[in-house]
C-alpha positions in Angstrom: 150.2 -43.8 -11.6 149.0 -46.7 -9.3 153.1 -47.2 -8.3 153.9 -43.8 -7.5 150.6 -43.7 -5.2 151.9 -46.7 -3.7 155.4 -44.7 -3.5 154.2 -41.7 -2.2 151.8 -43.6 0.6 154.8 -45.4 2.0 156.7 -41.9 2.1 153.5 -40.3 4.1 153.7 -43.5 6.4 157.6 -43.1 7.0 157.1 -38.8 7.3 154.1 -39.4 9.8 156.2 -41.9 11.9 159.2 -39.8 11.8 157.2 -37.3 13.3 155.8 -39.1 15.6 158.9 -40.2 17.1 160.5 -36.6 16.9 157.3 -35.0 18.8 157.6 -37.9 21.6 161.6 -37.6 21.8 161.3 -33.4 21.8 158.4 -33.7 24.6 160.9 -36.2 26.7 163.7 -34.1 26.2 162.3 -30.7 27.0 160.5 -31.9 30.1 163.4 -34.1 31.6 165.6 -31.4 30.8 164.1 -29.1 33.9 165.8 -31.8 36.0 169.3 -29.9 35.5 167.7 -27.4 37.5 166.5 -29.8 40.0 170.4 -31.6 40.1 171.6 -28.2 41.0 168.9 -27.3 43.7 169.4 -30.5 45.0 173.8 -30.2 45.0 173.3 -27.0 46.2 171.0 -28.4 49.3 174.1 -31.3 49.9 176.9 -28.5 50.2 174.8 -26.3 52.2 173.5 -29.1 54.2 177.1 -30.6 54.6 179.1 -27.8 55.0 177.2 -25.2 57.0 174.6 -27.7 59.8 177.0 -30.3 59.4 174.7 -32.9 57.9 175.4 -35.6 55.0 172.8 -37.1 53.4 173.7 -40.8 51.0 170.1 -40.3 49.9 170.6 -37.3 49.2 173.8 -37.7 47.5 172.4 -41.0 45.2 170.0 -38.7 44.2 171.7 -36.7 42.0 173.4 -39.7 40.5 169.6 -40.4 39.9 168.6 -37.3 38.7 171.7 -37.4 36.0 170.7 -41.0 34.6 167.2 -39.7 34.2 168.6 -36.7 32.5 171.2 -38.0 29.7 168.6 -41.2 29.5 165.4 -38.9 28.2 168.3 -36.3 26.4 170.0 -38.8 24.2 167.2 -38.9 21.8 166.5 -35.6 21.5 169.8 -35.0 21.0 170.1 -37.0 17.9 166.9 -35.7 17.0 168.5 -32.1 17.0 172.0 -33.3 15.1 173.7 -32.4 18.4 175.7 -36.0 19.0 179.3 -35.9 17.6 180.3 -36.3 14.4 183.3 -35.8 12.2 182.4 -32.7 10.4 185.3 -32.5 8.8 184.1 -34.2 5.7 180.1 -34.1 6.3 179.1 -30.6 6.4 180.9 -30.1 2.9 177.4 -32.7 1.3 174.9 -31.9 -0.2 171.8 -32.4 1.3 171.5 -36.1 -0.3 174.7 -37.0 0.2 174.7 -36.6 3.9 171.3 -38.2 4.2 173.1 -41.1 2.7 175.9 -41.3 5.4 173.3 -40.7 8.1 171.7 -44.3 6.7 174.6 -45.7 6.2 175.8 -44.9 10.0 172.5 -45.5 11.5 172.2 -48.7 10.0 175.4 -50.1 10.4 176.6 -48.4 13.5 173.3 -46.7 15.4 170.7 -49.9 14.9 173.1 -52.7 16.0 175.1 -50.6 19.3 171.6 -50.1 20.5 170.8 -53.3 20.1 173.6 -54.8 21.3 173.8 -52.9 24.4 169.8 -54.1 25.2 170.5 -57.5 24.7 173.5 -57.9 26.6 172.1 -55.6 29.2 168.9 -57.0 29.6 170.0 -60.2 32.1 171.6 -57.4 34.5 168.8 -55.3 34.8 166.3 -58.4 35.5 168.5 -60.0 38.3 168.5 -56.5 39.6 164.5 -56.4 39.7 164.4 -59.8 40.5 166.1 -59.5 43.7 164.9 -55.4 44.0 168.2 -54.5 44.5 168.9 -51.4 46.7 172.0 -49.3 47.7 175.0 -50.6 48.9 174.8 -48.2 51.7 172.7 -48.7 54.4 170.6 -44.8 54.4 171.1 -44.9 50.5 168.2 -45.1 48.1 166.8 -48.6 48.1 165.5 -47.7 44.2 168.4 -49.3 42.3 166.4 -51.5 40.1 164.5 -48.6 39.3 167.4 -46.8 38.0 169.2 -49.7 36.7 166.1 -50.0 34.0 167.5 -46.3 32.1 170.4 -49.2 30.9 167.5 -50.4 28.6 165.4 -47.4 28.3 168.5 -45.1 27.2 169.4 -47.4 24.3 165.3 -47.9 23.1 164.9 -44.4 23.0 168.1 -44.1 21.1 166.9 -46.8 18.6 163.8 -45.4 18.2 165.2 -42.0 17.3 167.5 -43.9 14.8 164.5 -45.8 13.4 162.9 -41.4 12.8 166.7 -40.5 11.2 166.3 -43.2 9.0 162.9 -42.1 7.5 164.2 -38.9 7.2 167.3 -39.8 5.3 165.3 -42.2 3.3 162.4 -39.6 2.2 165.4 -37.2 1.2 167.4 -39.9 -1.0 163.9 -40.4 -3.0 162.9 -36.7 -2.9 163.2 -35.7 -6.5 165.8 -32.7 -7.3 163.2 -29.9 -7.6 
């Protein structure tokens, strides 16, 4: 008795952090995803600006490569939070509900867990010379913010991890789920 308390205690740990980290990537990814609509106001602002008064903006243009960043940086874990990454469905939809917990663990751990990790470590240098020297644009009216954006290089992958680390409590609480 005192071993399945223990048991079920550890799933109620790994459920309440799963859901924790689902809640936080959901609220990211609905409330960056209103920036779409703020990339097209502002594109639609550039053409109008450019092509009827004449007027070009490199702000105004960095921008949206801003805005897009921000975008696919705060979507990627809701994304995987919703299943809506690719996947070869081929072979995976035809599970049962175990079995495909069991290649979601086995992908998140040996594919998800290290890329992410990977891609802070060796990123983590570039993104400190840039803050280091507060690197700006290259272009003299551009945006002189590029360290700011350079930090989604990290923030896109630890967002991503820590949606992984949610998709593995999931799969984990259905492998021990008893068949019902």
């Amino acid at each position: 008795m005192n071993k399945n308390n223990g048991a079920l205690a550890h799933t109620n740990t790994m459920e309440k952090l799963s859901l924790l980290i689902d809640g936080l990537s959901s609220r990211l990814g609905r409330i960056f995803s209103w920036l779409t609509l703020t990339m097209v106001i502002v594109m639609a602002a550039i053409v109008v600006l450019r092509y009827v008064f004449q007027i070009g903006s490199i702000a105004l243009q960095e921008s949206v490569i801003y805005i897009n960043a921000l975008i696919f940086t705060f979507g990627v874990a809701y994304t995987l939070k919703e299943q809506g990454h690719v996947r070869v469905d081929i072979f995976y939809s035809r599970l049962n509900e175990k079995k495909r917990a069991w290649v979601d663990l086995f992908g998140s751990l040996l594919f998800l867990v290290p890329s992410t990790c990977f891609i802070i470590w060796i990123s983590w240098d570039y993104v400190a010379v840039s803050w280091r020297i507060r690197e700006a644009s290259a272009e003299s009216s551009g945006l002189p913010f590029v360290y700011l954006l350079k930090v989604v290089i990290l923030a896109l992958p630890a967002l991503l991890l820590l949606q992984g680390i949610s998709e593995i409590a999931k799969s984990i609480s259905i492998i021990k789920r008893r068949d019902s």
